[in-house]
N, C-alpha and C positions, 0 to 999 in steps of 0.2 A: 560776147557771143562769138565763137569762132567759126570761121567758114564753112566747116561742114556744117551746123547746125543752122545758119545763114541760108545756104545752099537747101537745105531739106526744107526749110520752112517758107523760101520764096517760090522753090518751084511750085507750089500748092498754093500758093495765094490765089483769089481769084479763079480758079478752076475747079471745077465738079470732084470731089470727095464723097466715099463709100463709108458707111461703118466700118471699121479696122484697118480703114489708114494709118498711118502714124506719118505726122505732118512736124512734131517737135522730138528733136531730142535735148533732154535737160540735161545729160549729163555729161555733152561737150558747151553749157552754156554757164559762165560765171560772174555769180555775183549781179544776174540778172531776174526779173517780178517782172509774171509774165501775167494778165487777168484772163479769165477762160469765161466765154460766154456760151450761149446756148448750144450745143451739139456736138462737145467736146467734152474726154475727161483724161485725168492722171493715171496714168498705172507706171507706177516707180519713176524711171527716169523717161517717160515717153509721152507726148501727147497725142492720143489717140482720138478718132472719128466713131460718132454716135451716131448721125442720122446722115442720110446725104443729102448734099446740095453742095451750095461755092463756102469757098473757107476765105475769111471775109479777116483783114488788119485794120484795128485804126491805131495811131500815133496817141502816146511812146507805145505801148505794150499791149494791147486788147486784141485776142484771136475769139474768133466766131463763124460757126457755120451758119449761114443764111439759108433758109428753104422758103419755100411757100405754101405754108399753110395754114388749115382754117381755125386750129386748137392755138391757144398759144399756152405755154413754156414756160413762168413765170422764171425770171434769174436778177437777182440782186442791183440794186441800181437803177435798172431800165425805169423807165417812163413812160406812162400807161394812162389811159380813159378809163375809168370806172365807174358803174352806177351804180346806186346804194339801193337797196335788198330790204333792208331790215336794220333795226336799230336797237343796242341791249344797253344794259346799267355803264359797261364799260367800251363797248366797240361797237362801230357800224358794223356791217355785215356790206362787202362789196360782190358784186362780180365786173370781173375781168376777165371774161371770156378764155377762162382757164380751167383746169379739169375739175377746180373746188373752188368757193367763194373764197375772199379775201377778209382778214380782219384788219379794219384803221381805228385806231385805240383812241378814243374821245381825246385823248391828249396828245395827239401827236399832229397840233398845228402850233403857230410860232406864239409863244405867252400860257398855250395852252392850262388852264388849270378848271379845276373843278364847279369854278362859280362863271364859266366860260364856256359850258359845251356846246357847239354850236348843235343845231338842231335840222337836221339835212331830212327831209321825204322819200318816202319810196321813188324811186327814179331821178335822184338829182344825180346831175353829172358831176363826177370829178378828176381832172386832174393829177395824179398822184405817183409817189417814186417806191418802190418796190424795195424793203430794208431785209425782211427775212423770205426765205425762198427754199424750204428743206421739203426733201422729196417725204411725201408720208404725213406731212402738216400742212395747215392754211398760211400760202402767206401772209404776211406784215407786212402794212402798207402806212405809208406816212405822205400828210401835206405841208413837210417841211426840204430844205435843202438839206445836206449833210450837216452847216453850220446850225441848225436851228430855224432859219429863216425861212418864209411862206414863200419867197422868189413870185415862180410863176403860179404855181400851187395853187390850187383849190377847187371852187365852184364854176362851170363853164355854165352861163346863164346865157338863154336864148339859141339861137344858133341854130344848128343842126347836124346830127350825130351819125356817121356811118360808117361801116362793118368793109374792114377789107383783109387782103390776103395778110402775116405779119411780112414776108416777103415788100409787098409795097408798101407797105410802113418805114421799112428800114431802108428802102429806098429815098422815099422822101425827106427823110432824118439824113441823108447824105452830104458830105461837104466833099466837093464845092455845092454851091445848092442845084437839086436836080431840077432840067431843066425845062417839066411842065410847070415846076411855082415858080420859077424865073422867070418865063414867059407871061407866066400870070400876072405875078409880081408887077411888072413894068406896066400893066393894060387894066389893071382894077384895086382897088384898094379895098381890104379883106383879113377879118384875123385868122388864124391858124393851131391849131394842137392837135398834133400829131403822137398817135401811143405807140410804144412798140409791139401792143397786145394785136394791131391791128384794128382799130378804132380811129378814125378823121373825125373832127368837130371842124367846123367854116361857121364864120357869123361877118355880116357884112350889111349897110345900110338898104343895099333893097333885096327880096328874095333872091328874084333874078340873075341877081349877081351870084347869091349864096348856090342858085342850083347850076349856075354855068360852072362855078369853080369844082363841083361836090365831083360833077360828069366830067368834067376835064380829066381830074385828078383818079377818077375811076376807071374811066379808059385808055389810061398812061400806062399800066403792068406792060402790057408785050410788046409796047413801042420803042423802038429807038430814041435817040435823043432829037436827033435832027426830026421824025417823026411826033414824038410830042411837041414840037414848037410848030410844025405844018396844022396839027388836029388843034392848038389852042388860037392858031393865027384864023383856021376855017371856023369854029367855036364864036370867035369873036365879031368873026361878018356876020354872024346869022343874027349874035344876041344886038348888034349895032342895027342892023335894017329891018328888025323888029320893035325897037324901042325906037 
């Protein structure tokens, strides 16, 4: 990548981008694979701005525009909550809170085969990675890693499931980790999955717990950082001098 293309793509990082920015040029960049997520696309040698919001880097190569809002996007890869809908001979029927259900094809868990279909209800939650994503069709959705394997994948049993911006999704998905779960992290012990569709699942040994983290984590959007650690530090006097 040489400097001028260096130069056009960091001044854009992290600041508010329009539709028909152009944030990359490719064709002072060599011999470099760049991955293009939500709100970005190619026209020849330029990468141009789809929706606004921050235009968002992660290491080696992944550009993305970040917004906040209530629809989500589906795009390849991401990692997502979904609940099952309906069930046919060959695929669940999902939604994830995207403009069309999703299909996860009875085979696509880790061993999967025909004398194996697992048998999911109306409303199970799941877990799942997002393999196809074309504008005009339902995604494809899978509960395996890219190698084949279940990983974290699957069934989120118990818990409890809630609806937020994809904006604060992809927040909480941040490294280093952002720092209401940090906070939390050190003062409760709680599991966590997080989608990028914009969906939180929390399950933890007593509700309580489950409903302090759920309101923590929901009242984190427009806070600062040093702010979510004051609102999870007052969060925590109240649930402590109440129990």
């Amino acid at each position: 990548m040489d400097d001028r293309s260096l130069n056009l793509t960091t001044s854009f990082i992290d600041q508010i981008v329009v539709p028909g920015d152009v944030v990359l040029d490719l064709s002072s960049m060599s011999n470099q694979t760049i991955k293009l997520g939500g709100g970005l696309r190619q026209d020849c040698d330029t990468i141009s701005v789809m929706k606004a919001g921050k235009l968002k880097f992660s290491k080696p190569n992944k550009y993305w525009v970040e917004s906040s809002q209530k629809r989500y996007v589906p795009c390849v890869e991401d990692t997502i909550l979904g609940t099952v809908v309906d069930s046919k001979a060959d695929n669940f029927l999902v939604d994830i809170k995207g403009p069309t259900l999703a299909f996860l094809p009875v085979l696509a868990f880790e061993g999967g085969t025909r004398r194996n279909i697992p048998k999911y209800e109306a409303g199970t939650l799941l877990y799942v990675r997002v393999v196809k994503a074309n504008a005009g069709m339902n995604p494809e959705l899978s509960c395996t890693d890219a190698s084949g394997k279940a990983a974290e994948f699957g069934v989120l049993k118990d818990g409890y499931m809630f609806e937020t911006s994809t904006g604060l999704s992809r927040m909480l998905l941040s490294s280093p980790t952002c720092p209401v779960l940090e906070a939390l992290g050190k003062k409760l012990s709680f599991e966590i999955a997080i989608g990028l569709n914009g969906r939180v699942w929390v399950n933890a040994a007593s509700p309580s717990t489950v409903i302090l983290v759920s309101n923590a984590i929901m009242n984190s959007e427009s806070l600062s950082g040093v702010q979510q650690r004051i609102m999870v530090e007052k969060l925590m006097q109240k649930f402590q001098s109440s129990s």
